[in-house]
N, C-alpha and C positions, 0 to 999 in steps of 0.2 A: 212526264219528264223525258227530257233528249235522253238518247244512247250515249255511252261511253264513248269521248272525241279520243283517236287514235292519229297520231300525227306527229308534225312538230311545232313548236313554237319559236321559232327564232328570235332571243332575249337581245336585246344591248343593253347590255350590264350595265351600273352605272361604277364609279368608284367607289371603293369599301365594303364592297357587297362581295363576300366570297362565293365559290359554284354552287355549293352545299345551299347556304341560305339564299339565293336563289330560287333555288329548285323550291325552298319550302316556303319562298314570296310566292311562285305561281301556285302550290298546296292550296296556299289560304284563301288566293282570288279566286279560285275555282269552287271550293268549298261555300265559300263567300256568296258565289252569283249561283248557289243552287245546284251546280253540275253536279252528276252520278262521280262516288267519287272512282280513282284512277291510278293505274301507278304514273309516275314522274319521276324523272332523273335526267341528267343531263348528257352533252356528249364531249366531256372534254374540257379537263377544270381552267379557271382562268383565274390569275390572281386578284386577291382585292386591290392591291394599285393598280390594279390595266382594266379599261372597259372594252366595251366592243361586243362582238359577235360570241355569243352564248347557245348552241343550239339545245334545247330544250325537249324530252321524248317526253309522249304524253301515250299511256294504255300501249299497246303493241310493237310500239317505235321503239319503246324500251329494250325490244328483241335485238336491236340492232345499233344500241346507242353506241356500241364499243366500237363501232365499225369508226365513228368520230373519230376515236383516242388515233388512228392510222391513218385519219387524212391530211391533206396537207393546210397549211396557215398559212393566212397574212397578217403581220403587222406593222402600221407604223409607229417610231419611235425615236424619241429625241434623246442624245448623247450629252450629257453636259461633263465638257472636260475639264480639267484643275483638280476634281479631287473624287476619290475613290471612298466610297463607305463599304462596311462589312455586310451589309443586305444587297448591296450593286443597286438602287436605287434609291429615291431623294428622303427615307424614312429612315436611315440607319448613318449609325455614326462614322465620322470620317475616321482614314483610318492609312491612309496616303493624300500626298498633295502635290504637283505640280505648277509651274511657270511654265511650261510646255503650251503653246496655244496653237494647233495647226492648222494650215490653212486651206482650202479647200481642196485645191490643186491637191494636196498630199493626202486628204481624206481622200479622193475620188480614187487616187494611184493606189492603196491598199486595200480597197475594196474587193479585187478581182482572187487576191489573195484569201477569201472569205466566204469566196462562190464555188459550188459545189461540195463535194464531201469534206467534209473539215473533222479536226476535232477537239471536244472544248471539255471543260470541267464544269458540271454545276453550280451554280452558286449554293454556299453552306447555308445559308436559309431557303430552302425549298421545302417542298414536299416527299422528294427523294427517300426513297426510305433506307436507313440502314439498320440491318439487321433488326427489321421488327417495326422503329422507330425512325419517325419523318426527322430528315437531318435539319430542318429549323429546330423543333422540340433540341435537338441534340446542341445545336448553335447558341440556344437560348440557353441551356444548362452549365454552358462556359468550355465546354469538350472543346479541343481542336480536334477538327475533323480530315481524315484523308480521302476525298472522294475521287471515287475513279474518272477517268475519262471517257467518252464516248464519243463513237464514231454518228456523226449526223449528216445529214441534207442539207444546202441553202443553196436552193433553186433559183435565186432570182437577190442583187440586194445594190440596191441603188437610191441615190435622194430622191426625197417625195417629190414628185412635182411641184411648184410653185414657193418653195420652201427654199433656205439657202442657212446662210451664218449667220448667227447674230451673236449679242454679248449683252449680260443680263446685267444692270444699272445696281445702284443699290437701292434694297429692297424688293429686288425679284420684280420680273415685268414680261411680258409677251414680247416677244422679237420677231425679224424674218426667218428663224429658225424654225416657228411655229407655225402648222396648218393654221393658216387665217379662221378656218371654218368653227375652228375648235376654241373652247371659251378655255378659259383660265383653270374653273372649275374642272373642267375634264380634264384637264391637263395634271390636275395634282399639284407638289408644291413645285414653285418656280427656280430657276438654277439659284443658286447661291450665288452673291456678289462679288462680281469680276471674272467669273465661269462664261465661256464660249461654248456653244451650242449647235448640231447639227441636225435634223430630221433626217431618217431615213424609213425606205421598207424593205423589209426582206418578207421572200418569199421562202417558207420552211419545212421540214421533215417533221413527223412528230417526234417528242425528244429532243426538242433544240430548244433552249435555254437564252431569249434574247437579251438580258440580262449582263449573261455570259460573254455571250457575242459582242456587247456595249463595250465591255470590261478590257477584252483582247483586243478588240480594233483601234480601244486607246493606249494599249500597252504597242501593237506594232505601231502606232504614231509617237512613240517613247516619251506619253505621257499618260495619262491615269483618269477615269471619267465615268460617269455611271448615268445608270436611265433614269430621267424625271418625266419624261411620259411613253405609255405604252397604251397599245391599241390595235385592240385584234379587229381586221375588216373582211375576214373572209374564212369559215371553216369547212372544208370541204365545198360542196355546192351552195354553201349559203353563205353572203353576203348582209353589209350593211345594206344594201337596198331593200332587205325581205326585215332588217330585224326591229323590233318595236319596243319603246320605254315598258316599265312595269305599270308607269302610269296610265299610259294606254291601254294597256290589256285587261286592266283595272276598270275601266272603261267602258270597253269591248265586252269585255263579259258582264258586267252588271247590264247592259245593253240587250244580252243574250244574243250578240252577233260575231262568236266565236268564229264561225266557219271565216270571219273575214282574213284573222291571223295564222289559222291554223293550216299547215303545207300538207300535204297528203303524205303518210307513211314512206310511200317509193320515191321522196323529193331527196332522202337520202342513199339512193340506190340509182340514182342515173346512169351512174360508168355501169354497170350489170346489163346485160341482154335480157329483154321481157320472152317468155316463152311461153304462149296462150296453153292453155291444154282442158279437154271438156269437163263439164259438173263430174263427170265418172271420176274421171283419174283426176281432177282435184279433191274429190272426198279422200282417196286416197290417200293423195298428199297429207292433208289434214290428221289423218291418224299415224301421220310416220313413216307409210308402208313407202316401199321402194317400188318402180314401175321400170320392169324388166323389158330391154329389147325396144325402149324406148329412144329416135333419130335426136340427135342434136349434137351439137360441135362440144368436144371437151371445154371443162371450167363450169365456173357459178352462173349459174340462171336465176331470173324470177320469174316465177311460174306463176301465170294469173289466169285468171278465168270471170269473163265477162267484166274485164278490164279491170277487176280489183286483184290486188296482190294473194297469192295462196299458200306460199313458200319460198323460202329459200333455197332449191338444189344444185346439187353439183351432178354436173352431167358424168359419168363415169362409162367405162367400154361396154357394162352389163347395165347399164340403166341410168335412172334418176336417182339420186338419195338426198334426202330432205335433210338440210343442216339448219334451217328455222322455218319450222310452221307457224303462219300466225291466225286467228281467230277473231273475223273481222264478221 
């Protein structure tokens, strides 16, 4: 039987699949195709209406999954304006409506109002927790809810390429508002009829709520609009280009050709400087010990030896000290 695969899996989610079950689709395909089993968890929940880029830890990558929750995001996402629900997206009931229909020229003009540090309220259906309890559970029990505000990041927030305005017919339909690329089903349910539409992406902090951000960018165009598609393309260093169906991987592993999906441990550790160090002072490492009087520039290292990863240290003025050993 293989070794325990240590790695990641880069998932594209599909719709209605929360992070959680997820995590316990790859369980079963693994279990499934024989592999030793493994821990598994993810890096970084994503809603069941949004697909997209799911990074996935598999055995020792789990050391470092948290590191996800703090990297930055892409998504794109379409706005459909007229009318406001109580979840900010096309599942929840309305609950404002406007005539307001704005037109690009004035989307593009308050966008620049929305870049950089900003700051927004969650949506009362999240995962947010207060005091104890995630504020949808709280939403869902009829509570009004007071949630704080927070200070975020939006790095980057502009229309998709090749995307522009459209205006959904009756009965819901695909428009130029829409990634061409993107089918109907990915997209979730279609705008409501007589709803004008815009795609955008923003580039985010973790802790931004795009949701939110739908909700505000139709309140400064002094009308009311909520997201009916959402779409993460990018979490930290992984990309739509690395991420693959569950049916694929389904696939893949009953094929026993894992190694084709699976990224090396350190795919989530590129911004860190690699710092070789010999079999000696990596066994070291390995037990936790600190390696005193040891040269290297202040801040986190990864400390590898004969090119596999050995640790995570932070170089300090008296040494090395190992913030994750991992056991490869």
């Amino acid at each position: 039987m293989a070794g325990v695969i240590h790695g990641w899996i880069i998932l594209d989610k599909p719709l209605g699949l929360g992070s959680t079950t997820a995590v316990s689709a790859v369980k079963r395909i693994l279990r499934e195709a024989g592999e030793p089993r493994t821990k598994v968890g993810h890096g970084g929940t994503l809603d069941p209406l949004a697909s997209g880029v799911l990074p996935i830890a598999l055995g020792e990558a789990t050391k470092v999954a948290g590191r996800m929750l703090d990297a930055t995001k892409v998504y794109d996402f379409t706005i459909s304006f007229g009318a406001e629900t109580d979840t900010l997206d096309g599942e929840g009931q309305v609950i404002a409506t406007s005539d307001v229909r704005p037109t690009l020229a004035q989307v593009e003009a308050v966008l620049p109002r929305f870049t950089g540090e900003i700051t927004q309220i969650p949506p009362a259906y999240s995962a947010l927790k207060i005091d104890g309890r995630p504020a949808y559970a709280r939403a869902r029990a009829g509570e009004v809810l007071e949630i704080k505000s927070r200070q975020v990041t939006v790095h980057a927030l502009q229309f998709l390429p090749g995307t522009g305005r459209g205006t959904s017919e009756a009965g819901g339909g695909a428009g130029r508002g829409i990634n061409p690329s993107t089918t109907i089903s990915d997209r979730g349910p279609p705008p409501r009829p007589g709803e004008e539409f815009i795609t955008l992406s923003a580039t985010v902090s973790k802790g931004t709520y795009i949701r939110s951000l739908a909700r505000d960018i139709a309140h400064a165009l002094g009308t009311v609009g909520h997201v009916t598609y959402l779409r993460r393309t990018r979490a930290g260093p992984f990309g739509l280009e690395q991420a693959v169906s569950l049916d694929f991987l389904e696939e893949t592993a009953k094929a026993r050709a894992l190694t084709r999906v699976v990224m090396p441990l350190e795919a989530a550790l590129d911004d860190i400087p690699a710092l070789p160090v010999t079999p000696d002072q990596a066994q070291l490492l390995r037990h936790g010990q600190r390696l005193a009087g040891f040269p290297a520039q202040p801040g986190l290292l990864l400390a590898t030896a004969d090119g596999r990863p050995v640790a995570l240290v932070e170089a300090l003025a008296d040494g090395l000290k190992v913030v994750r050993g991992f056991n490869l």
